[in-house]
N, C-alpha and C positions, 0 to 999 in steps of 0.2 A: 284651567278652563272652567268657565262658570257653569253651577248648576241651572236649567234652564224650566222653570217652572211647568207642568205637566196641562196647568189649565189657569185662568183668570178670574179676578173676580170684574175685573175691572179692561180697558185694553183703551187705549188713544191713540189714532195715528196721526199724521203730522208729516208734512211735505222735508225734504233732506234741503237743508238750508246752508251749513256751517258744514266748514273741513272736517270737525269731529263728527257732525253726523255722517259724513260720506265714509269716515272709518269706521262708523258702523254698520254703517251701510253694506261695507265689505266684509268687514269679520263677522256680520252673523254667522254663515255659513259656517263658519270653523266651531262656534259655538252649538251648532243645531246638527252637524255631522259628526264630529270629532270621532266619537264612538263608532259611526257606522264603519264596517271595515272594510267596504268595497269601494266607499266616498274618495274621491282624488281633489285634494284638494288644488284650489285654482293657485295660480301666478299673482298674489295681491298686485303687483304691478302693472299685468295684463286686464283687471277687471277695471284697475281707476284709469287706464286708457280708454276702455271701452265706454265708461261712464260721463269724461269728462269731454264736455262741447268744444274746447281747444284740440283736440288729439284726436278723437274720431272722425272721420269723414262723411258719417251716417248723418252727423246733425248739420252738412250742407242742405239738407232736403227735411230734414227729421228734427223732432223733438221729442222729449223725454223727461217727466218729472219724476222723480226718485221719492218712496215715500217708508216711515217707518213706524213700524208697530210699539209700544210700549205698552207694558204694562201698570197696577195701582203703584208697583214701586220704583219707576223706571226704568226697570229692565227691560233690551230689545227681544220682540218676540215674534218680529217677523219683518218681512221688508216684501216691496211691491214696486213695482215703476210701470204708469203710464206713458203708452209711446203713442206718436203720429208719424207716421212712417211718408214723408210726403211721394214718394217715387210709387208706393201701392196706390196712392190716391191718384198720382198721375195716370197709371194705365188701368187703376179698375172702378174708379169714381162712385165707388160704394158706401161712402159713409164708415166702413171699417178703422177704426182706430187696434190696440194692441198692447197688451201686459206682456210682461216679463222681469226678470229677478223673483220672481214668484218663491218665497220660502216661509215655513209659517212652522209651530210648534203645531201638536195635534189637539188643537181648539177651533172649533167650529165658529168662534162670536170672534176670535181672532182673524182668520182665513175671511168672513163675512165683513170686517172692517175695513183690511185690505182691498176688498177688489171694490165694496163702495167709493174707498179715495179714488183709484185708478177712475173708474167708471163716469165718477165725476167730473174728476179731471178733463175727460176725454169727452164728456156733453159740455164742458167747457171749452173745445176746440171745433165743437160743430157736428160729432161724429156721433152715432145710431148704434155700433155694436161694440163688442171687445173682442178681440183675438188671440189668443196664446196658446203657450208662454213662447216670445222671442225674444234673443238676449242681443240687441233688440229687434233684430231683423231675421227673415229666411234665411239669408246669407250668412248666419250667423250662428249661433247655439242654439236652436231650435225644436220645442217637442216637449212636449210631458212623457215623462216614462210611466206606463202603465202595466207592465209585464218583463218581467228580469231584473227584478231587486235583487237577486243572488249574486250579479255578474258586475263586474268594474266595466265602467262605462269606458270605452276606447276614448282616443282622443279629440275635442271641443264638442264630443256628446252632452247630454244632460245626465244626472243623477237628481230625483228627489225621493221622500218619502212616500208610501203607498198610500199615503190617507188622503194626498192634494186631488185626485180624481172624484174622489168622493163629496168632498168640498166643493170644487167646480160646479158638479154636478147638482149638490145642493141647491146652490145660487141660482140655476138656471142654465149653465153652458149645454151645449148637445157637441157631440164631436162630429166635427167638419171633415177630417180625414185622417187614417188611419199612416203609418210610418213605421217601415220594419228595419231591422239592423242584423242583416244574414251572416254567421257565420263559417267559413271553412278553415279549415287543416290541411297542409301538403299532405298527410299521409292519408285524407280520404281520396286525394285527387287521382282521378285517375288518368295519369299524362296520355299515356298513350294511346288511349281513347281519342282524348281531346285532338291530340297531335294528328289522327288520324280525322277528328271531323274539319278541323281549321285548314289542313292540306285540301280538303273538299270544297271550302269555302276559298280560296288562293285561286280555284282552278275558275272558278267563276269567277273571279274578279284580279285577274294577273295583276292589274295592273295598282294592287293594294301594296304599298308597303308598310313598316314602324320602326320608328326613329327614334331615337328618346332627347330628354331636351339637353341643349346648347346655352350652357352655363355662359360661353364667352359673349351667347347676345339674348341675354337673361329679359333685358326690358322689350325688347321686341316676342320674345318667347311668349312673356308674361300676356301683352297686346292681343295676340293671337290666341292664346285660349279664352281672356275676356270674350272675344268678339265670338267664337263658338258658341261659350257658355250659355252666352245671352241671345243666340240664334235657336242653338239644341232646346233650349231650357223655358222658350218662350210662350208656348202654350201649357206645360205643365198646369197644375193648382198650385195656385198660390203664389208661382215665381213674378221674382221682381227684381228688373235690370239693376246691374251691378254698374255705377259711376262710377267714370274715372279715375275719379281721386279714390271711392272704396277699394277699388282692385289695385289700384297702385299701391295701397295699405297694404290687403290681404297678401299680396305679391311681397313684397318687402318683409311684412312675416314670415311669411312661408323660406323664402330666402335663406332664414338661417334656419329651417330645419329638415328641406328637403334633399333628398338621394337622390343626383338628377337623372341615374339609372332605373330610377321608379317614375318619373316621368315620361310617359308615351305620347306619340303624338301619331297617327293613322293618315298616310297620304294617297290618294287615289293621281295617277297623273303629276308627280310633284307637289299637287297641291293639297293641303293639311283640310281634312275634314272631320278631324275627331283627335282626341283628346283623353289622358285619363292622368289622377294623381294620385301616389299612394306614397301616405306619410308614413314613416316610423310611428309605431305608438308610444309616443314620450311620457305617457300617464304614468307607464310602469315606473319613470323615473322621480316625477311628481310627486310618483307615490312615498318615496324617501324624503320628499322636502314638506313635511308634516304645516309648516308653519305656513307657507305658500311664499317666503320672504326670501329672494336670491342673495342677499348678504347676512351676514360674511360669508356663511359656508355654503349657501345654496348654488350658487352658481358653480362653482369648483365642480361641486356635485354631479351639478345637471351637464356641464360641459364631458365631466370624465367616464360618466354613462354611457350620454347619447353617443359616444364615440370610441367606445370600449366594444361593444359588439353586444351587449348585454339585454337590447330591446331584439324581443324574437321576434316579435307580432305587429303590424301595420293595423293603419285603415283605409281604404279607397274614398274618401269626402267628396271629391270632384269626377265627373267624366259625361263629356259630352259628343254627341255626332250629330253635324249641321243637318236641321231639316231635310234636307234635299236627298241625301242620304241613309234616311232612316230605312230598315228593312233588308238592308244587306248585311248585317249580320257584323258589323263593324263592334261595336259593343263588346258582342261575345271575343273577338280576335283582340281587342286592346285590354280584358281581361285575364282571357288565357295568356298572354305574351308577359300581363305584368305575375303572373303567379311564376312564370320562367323567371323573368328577370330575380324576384324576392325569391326564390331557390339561389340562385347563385351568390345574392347578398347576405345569406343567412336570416332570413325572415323565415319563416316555418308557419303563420298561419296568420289570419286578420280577417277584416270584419270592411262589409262593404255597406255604407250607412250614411244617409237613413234613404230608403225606397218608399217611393209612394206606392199604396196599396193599389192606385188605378194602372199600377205602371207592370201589366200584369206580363210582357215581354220580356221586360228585364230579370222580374221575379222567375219564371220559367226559366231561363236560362242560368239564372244562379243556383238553380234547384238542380238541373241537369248536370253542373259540376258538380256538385255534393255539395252546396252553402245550405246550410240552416237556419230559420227563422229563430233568432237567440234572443232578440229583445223585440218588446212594441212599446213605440212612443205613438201620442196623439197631438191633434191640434185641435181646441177648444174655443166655441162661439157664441158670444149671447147677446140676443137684443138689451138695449140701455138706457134707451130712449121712451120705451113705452110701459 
């Protein structure tokens, strides 16, 4: 691993052009964490999906220039990509465009070169601010961490350094909203509590049941939490409808890593109006495959892990209940139910991530089980234009 120089005298950046640059594209990160010991390193495989306009489904709508830092000797010292996110432009016609890949050594004239390229780039497509970091969308790895460098980021969270807020900041950004990552433990819970207030909520609404999902009609399964998602999830901040073809992606991922006894589904009357996911946390396994490379030995690895019983810990990523719905209390019931279910699978604790800070229902209610605020991410915005 190269030593990675501490400051510049000099810094170039320069759009990602050539298959070599897109590999460096990638292994910065390997070169700019290596050492941190919390860092998980990615899936190289799974980043140059996400990056490349053949294989992702975001650049039906979207686009994204990849840009990288250099320094006086060529060394990379940082990487940046301008996104257009066209589905935000569709329902909020703001002018907003969007960073992400955001990674930089701790140089201020480096961190300041970067987001000029992005920024440019992005008054080059007609757009007034910048938004981040999304990797490269909400639906996607999403957030600056700005509180819980100590803690390994669960799984498709973000990890960077503490000094990128400060830099943001620098430049101009102001933070647009706030994003928490609550954690609990089975053995803070206290079941019997709970079992006794969800029996209270049952009595009011007999007619609730939870089901978990139906692997034999997996793409119908998939269809019907889309169509929640983007029903539950539609006036949020910041939310932005999930295409088709994206969810058919995310669904097909998901596919090889979900428990589909961790999948709930909440029916009032037969009919599904809420929804929740809870992944295994496979970082812990990640975290063995140093290189981020599935061959030769990485996959053996990650296969005989994820299926040995060895991941304790989950994350909740998804969970929605249709509009129409809200205020009964459905939420809390498809939580408590999946903290049962990861009891009986051997999960023993996890992290429900990330929570909007306006989203002060949910947070109350995760606070009531015993989850704790473990991590804060942000999302960051600054005029570009003027």
């Amino acid at each position: 691993m190269p030593d990675l120089p501490s400051s510049v005298q000099s810094v170039e950046v320069r759009p990602v052009r050539s298959r070599r640059d897109r590999r460096a594209f990638i292994q910065f990160p390997f070169d700019l964490f290596g050492d941190t010991e919390v860092w998980v390193p990615p899936l190289r495989i799974d980043v140059a999906k996400l990056i490349n306009p053949k294989k992702n489904a975001f650049f039906e709508h979207g686009d994204m220039q990849l840009f990288l830092a250099r320094d006086q000797n060529g060394v990379v010292v940082g990487r940046i990509a301008g996104i257009r996110n066209g589905m935000h432009l569709e329902k909020y016609d703001d002018g907003v465009g969007f960073f992400g890949f955001f990674d930089t050594i701790e140089d201020s004239a480096v961190a300041k070169a970067l987001l000029d390229a992005a920024a440019e780039w992005l008054m080059g497509q007609g757009l007034r601010a910048m938004r981040g970091p999304t990797n490269p969308s909400m639906n996607d790895v999403a957030g600056l961490l700005v509180d819980g460098f100590d803690k390994q980021p669960a799984i498709l969270m973000p990890y960077n350094h503490p000094w990128y807020e400060g830099f943001l900041l620098d430049y101009g950004f102001e933070r647009k909203m706030t994003m928490w990552a609550y954690y609990a433990h089975t053995r803070f819970y206290n079941k019997e509590r709970m079992d006794r207030g969800i029996s209270l909520l049952r009595r009011r609404f007999p007619n609730l049941t939870i089901r978990q999902l139906d692997m034999s009609r997996f793409e119908e399964e998939a269809r019907l939490i889309k169509d929640i998602y983007n029903d539950a999830w539609s006036e949020n901040w910041g939310h932005v409808p999930m295409t088709d073809s994206e969810f058919s992606q995310l669904a097909k991922d998901m596919k090889q890593i979900i428990d589909e006894r961790l999948v709930l589904f909440a029916e009032i009357d037969g009919q599904e109006v809420g929804f929740s996911v809870l992944l295994p946390d496979l970082n812990y396994v990640f975290k063995t495959i140093p290189s981020g490379r599935l061959f030769p030995f990485g996959l053996v690895k990650l296969l005989s892990m994820a299926t040995s019983g060895v991941v304790r810990e989950a994350r909740m990523p998804l969970m929605g209940v249709r509009k129409a719905h809200h205020g009964k209390a459905i939420d809390t019931v498809l939580i408590h139910e999946s903290v049962v279910k990861s009891l009986e699978v051997g999960i023993l604790a996890g992290e429900m991530s990330w929570i909007l800070d306006s989203n002060k229902v949910l947070i109350n209610a995760l606070e009531s089980m015993g989850g704790i605020k473990q991590k804060e991410y942000a999302m960051f915005e600054a005029v570009i234009d003027g």
